[in-house]
N, C-alpha and C positions, 0 to 999 in steps of 0.2 A: 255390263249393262248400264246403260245412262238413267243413275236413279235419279235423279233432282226429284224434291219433297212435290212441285206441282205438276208432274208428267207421272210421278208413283199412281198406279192404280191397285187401294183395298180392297174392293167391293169383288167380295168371291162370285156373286151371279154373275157382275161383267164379265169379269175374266171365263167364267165357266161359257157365257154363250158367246164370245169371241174366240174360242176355245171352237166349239163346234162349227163355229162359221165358217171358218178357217184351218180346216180338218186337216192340209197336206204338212206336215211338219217336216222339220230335220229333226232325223232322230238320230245322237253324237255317240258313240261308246270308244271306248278306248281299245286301240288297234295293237299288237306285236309293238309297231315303232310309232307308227304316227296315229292321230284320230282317225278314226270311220264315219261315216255319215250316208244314210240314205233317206232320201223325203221320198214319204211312205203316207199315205192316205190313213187317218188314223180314227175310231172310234171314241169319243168320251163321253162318260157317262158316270153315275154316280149310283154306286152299292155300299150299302150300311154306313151311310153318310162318309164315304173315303170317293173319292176320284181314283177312277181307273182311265187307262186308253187301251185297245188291241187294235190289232193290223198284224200284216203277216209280212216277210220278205222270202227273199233266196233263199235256200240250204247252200250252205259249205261257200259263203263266200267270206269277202276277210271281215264282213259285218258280221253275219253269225257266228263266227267264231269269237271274235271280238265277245261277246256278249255270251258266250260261253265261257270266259274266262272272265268275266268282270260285271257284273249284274248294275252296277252301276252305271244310268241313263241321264244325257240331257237331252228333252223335247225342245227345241223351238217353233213356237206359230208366231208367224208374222203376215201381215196386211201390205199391200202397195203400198212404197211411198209415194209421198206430194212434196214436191220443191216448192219450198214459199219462199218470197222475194220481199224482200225489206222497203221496196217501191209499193208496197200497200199499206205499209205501218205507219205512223206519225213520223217515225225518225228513221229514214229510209238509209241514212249514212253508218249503217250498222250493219253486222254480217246476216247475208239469208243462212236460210235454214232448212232442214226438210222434219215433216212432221211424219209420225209411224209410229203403228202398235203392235208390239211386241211382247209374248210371256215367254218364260224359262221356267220352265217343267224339270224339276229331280227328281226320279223317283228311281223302284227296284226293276226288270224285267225276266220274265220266266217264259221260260218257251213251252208252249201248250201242245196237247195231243192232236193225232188225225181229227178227232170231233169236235173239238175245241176250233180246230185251225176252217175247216168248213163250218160252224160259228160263226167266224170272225170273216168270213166269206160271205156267206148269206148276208149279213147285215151289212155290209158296205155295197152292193150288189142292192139289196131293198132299197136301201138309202139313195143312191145315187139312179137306181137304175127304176127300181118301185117294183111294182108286184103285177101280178094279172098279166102280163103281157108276153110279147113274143122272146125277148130281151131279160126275163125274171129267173130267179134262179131256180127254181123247179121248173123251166126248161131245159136246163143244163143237161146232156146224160149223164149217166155217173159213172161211164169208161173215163171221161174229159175228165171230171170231178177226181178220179182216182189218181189218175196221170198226173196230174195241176200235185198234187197233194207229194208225191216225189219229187218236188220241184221246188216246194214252199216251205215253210212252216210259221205257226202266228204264234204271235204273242201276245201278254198281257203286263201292265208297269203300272205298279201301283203307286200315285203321285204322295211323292213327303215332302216337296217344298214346290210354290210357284213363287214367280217374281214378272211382275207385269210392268210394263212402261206404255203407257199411252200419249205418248208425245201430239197436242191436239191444238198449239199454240194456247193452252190454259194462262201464259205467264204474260199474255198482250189482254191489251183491252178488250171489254165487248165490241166496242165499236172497230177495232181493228180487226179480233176474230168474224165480226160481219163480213169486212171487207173482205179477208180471205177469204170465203167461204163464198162471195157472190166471184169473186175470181176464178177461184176453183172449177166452181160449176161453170163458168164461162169457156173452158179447155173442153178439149175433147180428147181426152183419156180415161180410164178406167180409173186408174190409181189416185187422181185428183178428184171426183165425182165419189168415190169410196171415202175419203177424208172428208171431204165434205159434208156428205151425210153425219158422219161422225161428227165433227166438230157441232153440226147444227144440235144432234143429239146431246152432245155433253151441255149445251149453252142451256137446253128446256129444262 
């Protein structure tokens, strides 16, 4: 991870609600031979003042087993990046660069029961989908719900180290992070309209 001391982010709220904004992670455990990895839609939340995440994947693929043999987990969230161009800085004969925020989540992970794993269903299904409607999960049946459930199982990783980089061009001037940021917004992407916001936030 690119720590340089003005892109490090300490501040645990940031991290925590960039953390949920940015819910899809890669989540890394160690394979037979090589790394595993699958980006899995994740829950974070906070119990007895610890951070947790659940989410659920496959049964019996080489990730869960992975993780049957090695409890040790890295989460990654990460944000779009924004390519920034050294043609808006004062000193343009310098290398561009791209700005992005990034955590690295370590923690433990245990594989959760049938009611734990519909849990950990429910709440991303509320979350993403909401409640009341035709699409909520108490319309599910629970033949689907039973079936789903020999297919799945969820988990819970309870976090013992983050590491954030908010790369947000902090190490340029104000007057040059303006300029990024009126450029930014000037594109028509996602990922550049996302940093921007951001940028504009760290400057307030």
């Amino acid at each position: 991870m690119y720590t340089l001391p003005h892109f490090t982010e300490t501040d645990n709220h940031k991290i925590f609600s960039f953390m949920r904004e940015n819910a899809l992670a890669a989540v890394i455990g160690m394979g037979e031979d090589f790394l595993e990895a699958s980006h899995l839609p994740l829950d974070v939340f906070k119990e007895d003042g610890k951070i947790f995440l659940t989410g659920h994947l496959m049964r019996k693929t080489a990730h869960h087993q992975a993780f049957e043999k090695n409890e040790n987990v890295l989460v990654i969230f990460s944000s779009p990046p924004a390519y920034i161009s050294t043609a808006w800085c004062q000193n343009p004969a310098t290398a561009s660069t791209v700005n992005y925020m990034v955590v690295h989540v370590k923690g433990k992970i245990i594989f959760i029961d049938d009611a734990g794993t519909t849990a950990a269903i429910k709440n991303a299904t509320d979350k993403y989908t909401g409640v009341n409607n035709a699409a909520s999960f108490d319309k599910i049946p629970q033949d689907y719900i039973d079936a789903m459930l020999k297919a799945i199982i969820g988990f819970k990783i309870e976090v013992v180290e983050m590491n954030a980089t908010f790369k947000l061009s902090q190490n340029r001037t104000i007057a040059e992070q303006q300029n990024i940021i009126k450029h930014l917004q000037e594109r028509n992407n996602f990922g550049d309209h996302f940093i921007a916001e951001k940028m504009t936030e760290n400057l307030i």
